[in-house]
C-alpha positions as protocol buffer text, in pm:
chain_id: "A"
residue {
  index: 1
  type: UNK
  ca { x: -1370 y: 2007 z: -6 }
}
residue {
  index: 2
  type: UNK
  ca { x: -1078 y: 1962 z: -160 }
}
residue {
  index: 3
  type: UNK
  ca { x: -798 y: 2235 z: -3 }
}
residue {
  index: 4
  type: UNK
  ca { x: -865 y: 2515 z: -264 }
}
residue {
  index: 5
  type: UNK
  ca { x: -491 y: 2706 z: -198 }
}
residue {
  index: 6
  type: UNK
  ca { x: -297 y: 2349 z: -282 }
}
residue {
  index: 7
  type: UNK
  ca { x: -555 y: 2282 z: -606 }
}
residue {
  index: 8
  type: UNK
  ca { x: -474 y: 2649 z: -726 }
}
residue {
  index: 9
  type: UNK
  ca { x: -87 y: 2590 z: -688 }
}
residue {
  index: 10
  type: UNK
  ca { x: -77 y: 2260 z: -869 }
}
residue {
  index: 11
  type: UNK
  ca { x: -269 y: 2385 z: -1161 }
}
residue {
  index: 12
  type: UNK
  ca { x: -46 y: 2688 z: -1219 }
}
residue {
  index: 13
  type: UNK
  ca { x: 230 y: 2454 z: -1177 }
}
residue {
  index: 14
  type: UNK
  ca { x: 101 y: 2265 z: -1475 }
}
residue {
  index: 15
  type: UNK
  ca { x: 99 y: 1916 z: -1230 }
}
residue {
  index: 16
  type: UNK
  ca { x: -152 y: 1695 z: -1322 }
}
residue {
  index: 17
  type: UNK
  ca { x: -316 y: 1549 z: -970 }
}
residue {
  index: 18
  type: UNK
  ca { x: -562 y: 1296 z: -917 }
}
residue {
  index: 19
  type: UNK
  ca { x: -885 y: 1332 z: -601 }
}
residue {
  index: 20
  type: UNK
  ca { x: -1032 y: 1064 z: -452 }
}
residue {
  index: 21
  type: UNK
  ca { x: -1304 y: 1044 z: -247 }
}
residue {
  index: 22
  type: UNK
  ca { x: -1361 y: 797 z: 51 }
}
residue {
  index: 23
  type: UNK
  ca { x: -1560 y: 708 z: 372 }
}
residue {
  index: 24
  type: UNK
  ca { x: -1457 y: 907 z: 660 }
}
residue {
  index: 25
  type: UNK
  ca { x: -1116 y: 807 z: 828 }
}
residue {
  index: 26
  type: UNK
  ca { x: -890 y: 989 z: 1073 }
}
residue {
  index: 27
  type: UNK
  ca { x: -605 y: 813 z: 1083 }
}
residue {
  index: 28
  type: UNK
  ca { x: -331 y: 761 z: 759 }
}
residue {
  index: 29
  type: UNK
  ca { x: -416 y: 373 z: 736 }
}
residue {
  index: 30
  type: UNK
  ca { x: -784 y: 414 z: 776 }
}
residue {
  index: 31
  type: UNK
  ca { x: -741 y: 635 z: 486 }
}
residue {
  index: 32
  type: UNK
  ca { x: -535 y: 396 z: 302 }
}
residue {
  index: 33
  type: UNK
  ca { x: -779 y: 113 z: 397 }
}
residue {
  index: 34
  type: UNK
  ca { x: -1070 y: 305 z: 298 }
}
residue {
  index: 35
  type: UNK
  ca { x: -991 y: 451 z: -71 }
}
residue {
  index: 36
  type: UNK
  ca { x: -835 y: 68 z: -62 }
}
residue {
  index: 37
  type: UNK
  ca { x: -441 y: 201 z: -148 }
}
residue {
  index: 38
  type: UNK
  ca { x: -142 y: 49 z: -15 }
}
residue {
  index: 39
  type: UNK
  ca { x: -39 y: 196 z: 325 }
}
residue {
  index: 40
  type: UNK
  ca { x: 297 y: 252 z: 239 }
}
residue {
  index: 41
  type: UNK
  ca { x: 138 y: 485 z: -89 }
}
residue {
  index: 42
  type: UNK
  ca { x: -20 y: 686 z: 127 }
}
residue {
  index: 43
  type: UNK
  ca { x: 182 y: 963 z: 297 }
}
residue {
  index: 44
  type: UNK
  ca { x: 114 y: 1117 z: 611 }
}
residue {
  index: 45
  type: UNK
  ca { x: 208 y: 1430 z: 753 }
}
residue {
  index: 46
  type: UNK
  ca { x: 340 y: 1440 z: 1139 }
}
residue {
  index: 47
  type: UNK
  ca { x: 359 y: 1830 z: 1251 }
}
residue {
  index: 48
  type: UNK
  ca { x: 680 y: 1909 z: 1438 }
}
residue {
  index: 49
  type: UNK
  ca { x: 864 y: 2125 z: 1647 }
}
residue {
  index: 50
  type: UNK
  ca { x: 1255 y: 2186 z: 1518 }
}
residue {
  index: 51
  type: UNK
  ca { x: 1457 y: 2416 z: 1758 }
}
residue {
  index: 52
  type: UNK
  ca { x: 1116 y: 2568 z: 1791 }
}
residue {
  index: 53
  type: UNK
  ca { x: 1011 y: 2612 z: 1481 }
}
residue {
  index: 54
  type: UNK
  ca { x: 723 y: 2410 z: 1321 }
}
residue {
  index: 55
  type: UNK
  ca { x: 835 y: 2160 z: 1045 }
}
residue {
  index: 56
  type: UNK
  ca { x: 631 y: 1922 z: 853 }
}
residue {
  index: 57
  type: UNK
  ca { x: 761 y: 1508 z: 877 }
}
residue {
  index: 58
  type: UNK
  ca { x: 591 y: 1333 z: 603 }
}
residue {
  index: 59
  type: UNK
  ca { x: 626 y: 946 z: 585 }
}
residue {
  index: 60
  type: UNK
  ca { x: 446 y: 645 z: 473 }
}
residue {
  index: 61
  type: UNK
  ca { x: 107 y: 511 z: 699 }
}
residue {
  index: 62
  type: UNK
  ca { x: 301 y: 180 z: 792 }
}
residue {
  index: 63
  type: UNK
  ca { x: 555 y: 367 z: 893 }
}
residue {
  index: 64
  type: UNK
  ca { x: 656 y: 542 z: 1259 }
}
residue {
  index: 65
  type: UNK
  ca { x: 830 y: 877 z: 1298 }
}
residue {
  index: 66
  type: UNK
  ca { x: 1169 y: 847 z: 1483 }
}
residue {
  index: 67
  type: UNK
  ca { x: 1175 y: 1183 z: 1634 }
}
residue {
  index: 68
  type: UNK
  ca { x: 1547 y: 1166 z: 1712 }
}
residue {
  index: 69
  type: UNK
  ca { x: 1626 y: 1047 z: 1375 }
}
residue {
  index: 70
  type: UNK
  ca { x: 1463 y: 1339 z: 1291 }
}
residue {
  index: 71
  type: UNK
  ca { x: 1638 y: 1578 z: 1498 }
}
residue {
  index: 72
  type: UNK
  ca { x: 1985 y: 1454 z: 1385 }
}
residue {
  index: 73
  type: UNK
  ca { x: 1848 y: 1467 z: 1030 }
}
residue {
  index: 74
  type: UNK
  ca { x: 1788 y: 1802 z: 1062 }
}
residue {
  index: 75
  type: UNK
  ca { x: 2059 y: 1920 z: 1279 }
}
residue {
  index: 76
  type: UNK
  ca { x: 1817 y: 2069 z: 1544 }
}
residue {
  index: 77
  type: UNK
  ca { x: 1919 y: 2073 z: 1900 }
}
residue {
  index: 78
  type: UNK
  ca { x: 1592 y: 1981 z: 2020 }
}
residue {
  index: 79
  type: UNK
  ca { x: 1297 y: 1865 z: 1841 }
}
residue {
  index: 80
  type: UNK
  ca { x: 953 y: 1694 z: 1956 }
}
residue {
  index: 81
  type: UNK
  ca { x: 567 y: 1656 z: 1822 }
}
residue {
  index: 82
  type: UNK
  ca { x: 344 y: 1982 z: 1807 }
}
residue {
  index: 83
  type: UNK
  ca { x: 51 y: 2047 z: 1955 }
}
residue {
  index: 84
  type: UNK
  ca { x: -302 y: 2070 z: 1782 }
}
residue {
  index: 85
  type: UNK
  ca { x: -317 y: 2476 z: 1957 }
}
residue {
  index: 86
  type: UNK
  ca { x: 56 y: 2523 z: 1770 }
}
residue {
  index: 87
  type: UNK
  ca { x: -50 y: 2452 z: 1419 }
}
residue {
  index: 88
  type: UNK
  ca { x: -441 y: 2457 z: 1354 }
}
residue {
  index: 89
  type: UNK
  ca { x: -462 y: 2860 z: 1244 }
}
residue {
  index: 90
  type: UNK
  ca { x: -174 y: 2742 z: 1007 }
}
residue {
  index: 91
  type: UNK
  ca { x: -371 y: 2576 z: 824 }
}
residue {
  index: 92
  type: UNK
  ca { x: -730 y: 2759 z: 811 }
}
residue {
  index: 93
  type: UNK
  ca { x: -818 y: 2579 z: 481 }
}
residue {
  index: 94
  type: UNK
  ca { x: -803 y: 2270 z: 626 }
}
residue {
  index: 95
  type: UNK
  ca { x: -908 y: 2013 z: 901 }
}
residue {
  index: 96
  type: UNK
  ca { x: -711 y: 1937 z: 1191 }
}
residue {
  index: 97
  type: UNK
  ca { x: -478 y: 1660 z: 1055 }
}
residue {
  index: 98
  type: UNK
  ca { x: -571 y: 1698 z: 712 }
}
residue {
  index: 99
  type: UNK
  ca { x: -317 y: 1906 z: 624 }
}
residue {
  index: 100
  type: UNK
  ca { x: -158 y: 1826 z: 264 }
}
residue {
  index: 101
  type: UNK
  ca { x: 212 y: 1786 z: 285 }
}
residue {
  index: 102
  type: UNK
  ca { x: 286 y: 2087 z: 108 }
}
residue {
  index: 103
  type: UNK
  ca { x: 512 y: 2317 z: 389 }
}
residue {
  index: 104
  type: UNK
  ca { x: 608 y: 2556 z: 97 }
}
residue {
  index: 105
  type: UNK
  ca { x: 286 y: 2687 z: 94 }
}
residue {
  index: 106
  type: UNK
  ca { x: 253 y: 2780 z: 471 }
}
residue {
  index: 107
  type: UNK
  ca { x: 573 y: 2882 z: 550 }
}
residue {
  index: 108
  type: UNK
  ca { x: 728 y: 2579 z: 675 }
}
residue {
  index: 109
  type: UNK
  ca { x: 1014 y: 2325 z: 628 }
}
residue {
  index: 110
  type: UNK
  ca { x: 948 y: 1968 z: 505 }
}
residue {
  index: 111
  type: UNK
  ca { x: 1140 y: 1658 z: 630 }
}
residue {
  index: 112
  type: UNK
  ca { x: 1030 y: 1363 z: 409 }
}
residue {
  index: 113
  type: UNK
  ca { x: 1092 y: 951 z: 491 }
}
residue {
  index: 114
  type: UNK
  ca { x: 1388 y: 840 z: 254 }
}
residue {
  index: 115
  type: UNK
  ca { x: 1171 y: 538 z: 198 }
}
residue {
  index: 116
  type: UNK
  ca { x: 869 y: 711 z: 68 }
}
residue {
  index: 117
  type: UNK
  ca { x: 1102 y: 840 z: -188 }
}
residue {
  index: 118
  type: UNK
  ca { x: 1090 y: 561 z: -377 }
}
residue {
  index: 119
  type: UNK
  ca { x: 743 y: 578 z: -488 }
}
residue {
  index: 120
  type: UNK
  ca { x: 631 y: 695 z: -812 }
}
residue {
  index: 121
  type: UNK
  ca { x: 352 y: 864 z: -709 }
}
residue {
  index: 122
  type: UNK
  ca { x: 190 y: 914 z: -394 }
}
residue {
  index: 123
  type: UNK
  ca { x: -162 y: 1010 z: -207 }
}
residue {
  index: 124
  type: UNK
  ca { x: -211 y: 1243 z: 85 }
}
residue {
  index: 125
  type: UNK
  ca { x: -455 y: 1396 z: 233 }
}
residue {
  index: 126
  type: UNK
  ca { x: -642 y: 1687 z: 52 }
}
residue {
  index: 127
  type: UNK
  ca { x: -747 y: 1861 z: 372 }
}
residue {
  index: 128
  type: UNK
  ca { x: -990 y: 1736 z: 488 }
}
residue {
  index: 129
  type: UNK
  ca { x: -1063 y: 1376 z: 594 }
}
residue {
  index: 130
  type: UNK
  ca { x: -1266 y: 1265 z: 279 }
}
residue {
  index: 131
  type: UNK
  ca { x: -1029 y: 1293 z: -21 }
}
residue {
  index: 132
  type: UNK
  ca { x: -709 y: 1245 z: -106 }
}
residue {
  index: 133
  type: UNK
  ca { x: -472 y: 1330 z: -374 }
}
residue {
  index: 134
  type: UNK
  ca { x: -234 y: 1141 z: -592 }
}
residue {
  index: 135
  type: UNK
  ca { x: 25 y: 1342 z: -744 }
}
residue {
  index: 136
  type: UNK
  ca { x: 363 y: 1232 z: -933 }
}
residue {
  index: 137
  type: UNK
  ca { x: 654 y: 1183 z: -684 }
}
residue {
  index: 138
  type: UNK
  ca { x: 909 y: 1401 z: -931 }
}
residue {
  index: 139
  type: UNK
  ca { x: 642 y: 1696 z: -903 }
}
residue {
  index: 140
  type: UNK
  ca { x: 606 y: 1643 z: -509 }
}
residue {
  index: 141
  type: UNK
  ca { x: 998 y: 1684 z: -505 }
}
residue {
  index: 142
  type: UNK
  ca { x: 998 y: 1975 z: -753 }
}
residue {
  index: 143
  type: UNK
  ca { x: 789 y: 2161 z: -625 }
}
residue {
  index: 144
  type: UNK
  ca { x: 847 y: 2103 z: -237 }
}
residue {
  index: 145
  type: UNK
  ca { x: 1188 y: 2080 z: -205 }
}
residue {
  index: 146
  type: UNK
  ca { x: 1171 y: 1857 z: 76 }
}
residue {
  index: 147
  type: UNK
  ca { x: 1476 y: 1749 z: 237 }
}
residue {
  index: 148
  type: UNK
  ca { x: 1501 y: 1380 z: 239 }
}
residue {
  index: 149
  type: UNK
  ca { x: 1570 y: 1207 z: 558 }
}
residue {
  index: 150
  type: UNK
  ca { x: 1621 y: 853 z: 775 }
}
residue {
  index: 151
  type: UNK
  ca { x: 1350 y: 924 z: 1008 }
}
residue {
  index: 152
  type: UNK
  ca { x: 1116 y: 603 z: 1068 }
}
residue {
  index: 153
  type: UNK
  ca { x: 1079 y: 323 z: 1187 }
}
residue {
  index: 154
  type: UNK
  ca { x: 835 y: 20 z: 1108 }
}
């Protein structure tokens, strides 16, 4: 089911959000490939460790996360991928790697892929690995606050 905490924030936010359901996938461009979007629509979240403190890096599917691009981006002395045991209580809604790209509503900072920016809307995970969402990119940025960064690599 569709993460009930991120459904309850986007409807008092007034954003209008689209679910989609799909065959089972684990991986952003199985997702993509299975609710047949295009890769680059479809946004993944990458958890991360900043300075030690966990960070969301949300990019495109087609895309790879630069982790030093990252760190510069975000002015972080050190910074490298978290483990599964570092965020999964985070996220108790969810499924491991399901998590919706949404760091304002667990606590976290968001780092997002300049070139996902582009995109009028895009689709993410809905936590779990079933459905996705679309939502509006302006609301995304509203509501998020994410800070926009040069942080892949194809």
């Amino acid at each position: 089911m569709t993460s009930q905490r991120l459904q309850d924030f986007l409807k008092d936010q007034h954003v209008h959000f689209d679910t989609v359901t799909h065959p089972h996938a684990f991986t952003a461009q199985e997702t993509a490939a299975r609710a047949h979007i295009d890769s680059h629509s479809m946004a993944k979240t990458v958890m991360v460790r900043l300075d030690d403190k966990l960070a969301m890096a949300v990019l495109p599917a087609n895309e790879w996360l630069d982790i030093d691009r990252l760190r510069e981006a975000a002015g972080a002395s050190e910074a490298r991928l978290a483990s599964e045991s570092e965020f999964r209580d985070r996220f108790p809604e969810c499924e491991v790697g399901a998590m919706p790209p949404f760091g304002n509503l667990y606590g976290m900072d968001v780092y997002v892929a300049d070139s996902l920016a582009g995109d009028q809307r895009i689709a993410f995970n809905a936590g779990n690995h079933r459905e996705l969402m679309w939502v509006d990119w302006n609301d995304f940025e509203r509501l998020v606050h994410p800070h926009l960064a040069s942080m892949t690599r194809h």
